[in-house]
N, C-alpha and C positions, 0 to 999 in steps of 0.2 A: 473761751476767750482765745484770742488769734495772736499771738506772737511770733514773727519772724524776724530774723538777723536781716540786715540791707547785702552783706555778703553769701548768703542763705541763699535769698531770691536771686541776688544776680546771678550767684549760677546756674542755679535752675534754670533761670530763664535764656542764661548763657545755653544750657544745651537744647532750646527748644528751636534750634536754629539759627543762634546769633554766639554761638562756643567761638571762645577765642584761648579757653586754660591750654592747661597744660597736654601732654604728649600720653595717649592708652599704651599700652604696655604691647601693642601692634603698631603702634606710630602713627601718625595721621591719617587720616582716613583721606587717599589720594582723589580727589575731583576730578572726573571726567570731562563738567561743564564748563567751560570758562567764564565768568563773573563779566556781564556783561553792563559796566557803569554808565556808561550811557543810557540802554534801557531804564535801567534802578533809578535813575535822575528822572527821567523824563516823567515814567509811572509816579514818581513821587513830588510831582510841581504842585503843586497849589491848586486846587478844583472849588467847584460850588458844594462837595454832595458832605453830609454828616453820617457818621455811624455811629448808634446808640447800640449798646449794648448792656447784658450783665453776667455775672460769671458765678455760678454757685454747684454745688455739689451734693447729691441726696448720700447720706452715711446711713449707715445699718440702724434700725432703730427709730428711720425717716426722719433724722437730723438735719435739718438744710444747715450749710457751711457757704458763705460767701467767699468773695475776694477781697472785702473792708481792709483798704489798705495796703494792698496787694498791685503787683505792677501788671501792666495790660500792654505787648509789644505787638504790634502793626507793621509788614514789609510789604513792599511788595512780590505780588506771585511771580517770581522770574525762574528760568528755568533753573539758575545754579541754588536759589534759595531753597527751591521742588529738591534736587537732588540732594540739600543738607536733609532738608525733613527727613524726605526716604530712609537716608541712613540713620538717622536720631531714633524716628518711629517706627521704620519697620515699611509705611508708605506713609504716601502724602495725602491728605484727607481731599474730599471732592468739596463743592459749593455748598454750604452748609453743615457737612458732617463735622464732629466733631472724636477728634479722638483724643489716648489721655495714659501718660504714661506715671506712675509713682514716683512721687517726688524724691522722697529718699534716697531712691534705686539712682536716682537719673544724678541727683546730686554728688552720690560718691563715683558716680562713672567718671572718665577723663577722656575728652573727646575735642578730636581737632584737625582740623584741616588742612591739606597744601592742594591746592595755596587755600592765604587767607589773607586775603584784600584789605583793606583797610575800610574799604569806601560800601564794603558792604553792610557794618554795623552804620556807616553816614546815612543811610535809607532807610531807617525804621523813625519809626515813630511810638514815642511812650506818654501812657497814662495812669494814673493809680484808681482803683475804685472807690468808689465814695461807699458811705457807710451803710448803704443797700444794698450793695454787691454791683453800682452801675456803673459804667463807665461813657465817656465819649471820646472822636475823634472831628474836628471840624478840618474846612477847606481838604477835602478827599477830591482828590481826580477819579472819573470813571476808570475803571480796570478792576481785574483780583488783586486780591491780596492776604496772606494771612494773617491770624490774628491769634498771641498765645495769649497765656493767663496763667497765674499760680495759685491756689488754693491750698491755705495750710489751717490745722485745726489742734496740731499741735505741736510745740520747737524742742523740745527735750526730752528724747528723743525725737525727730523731726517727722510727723504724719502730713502729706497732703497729697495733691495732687496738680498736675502740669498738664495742660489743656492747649489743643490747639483746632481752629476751622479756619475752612478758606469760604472769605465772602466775594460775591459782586457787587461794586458799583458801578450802575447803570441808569443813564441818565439824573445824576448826582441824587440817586436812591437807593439805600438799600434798604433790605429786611432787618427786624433788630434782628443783632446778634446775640446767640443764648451760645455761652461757652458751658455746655450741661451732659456731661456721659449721660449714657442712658443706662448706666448702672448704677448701683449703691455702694458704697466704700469704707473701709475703716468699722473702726468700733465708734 
């Protein structure tokens, strides 16, 4: 059974590219990019294309754990949002890979930016998964974009996992999206 905190996930999800907490014990992590708001608007107008997706995770034992419930954030790929990832994950994933960092881990980090825009959390787009693990996004513009996800299996102490790919849409299509390591996790 999946229990998460609403405080829980937002941070989590806070650091999978949209951290706005508090100050690491190095200070902000200084941006070389500068947040380009016009871009981020434009990429995020209103399109024809749809992105289905689902978000699940094989655990030890070949447990599948979904996202049931679980929040699903969408930006667009700009370059300054590229340079969050990088430093959150380490790099920024390519057009379908998916990489995937421990919840846990990511939750007790404190991670934050200068700058930090305001208008860059105005560019995402959120969804929660339904009770199969699926999610959607309607009226997408063509362009990239990433897409995280949170998977949790268990909130006391907190086990899951924080998920992220960058998809194409092209020609108001994409491929579904499978937010799915290609490893196993957890007990």
């Amino acid at each position: 059974m999946r229990f998460v905190s609403l405080s829980l996930a937002g941070a989590a999800l806070a650091l999978t590219g949209c951290a706005t907490g508090s100050q690491g014990p190095e200070g902000p992590h200084k941006m070389a990019t500068p947040f380009d708001a016009r871009a981020a608007a434009n990429q995020n107008k209103d399109g024809k294309g749809v992105v289905n997706g689902s978000a699940y995770v094989v655990r030890e034992g070949g447990l599948v754990t979904n996202c049931v419930g679980g929040p699903v954030v969408m930006l667009p790929a700009t370059a300054y949002a590229t340079e969050r990832i990088q430093f959150i994950y380490g790099r920024a994933p390519e057009v379908g890979e998916v990489l995937s960092r421990d919840g846990a881990a990511a939750a007790q980090q404190q991670i934050s930016f200068d700058p930090e825009p305001v208008e860059y959390r105005q560019h995402q787009r959120s969804a929660t998964c339904d009770e199969k693990g699926l999610f959607q996004f309607k009226r997408v513009k063509d362009g990239d974009y990433y897409v995280f996800g949170l998977i949790s299996w268990q909130s006391q102490p907190f086990e899951g996992r924080l998920l992220i790919t960058r998809i194409a849409v092209r020609n108001e299509r994409t491929p579904a999206v499978m937010l799915t390591p290609p490893t196993k996790f957890g007990p």
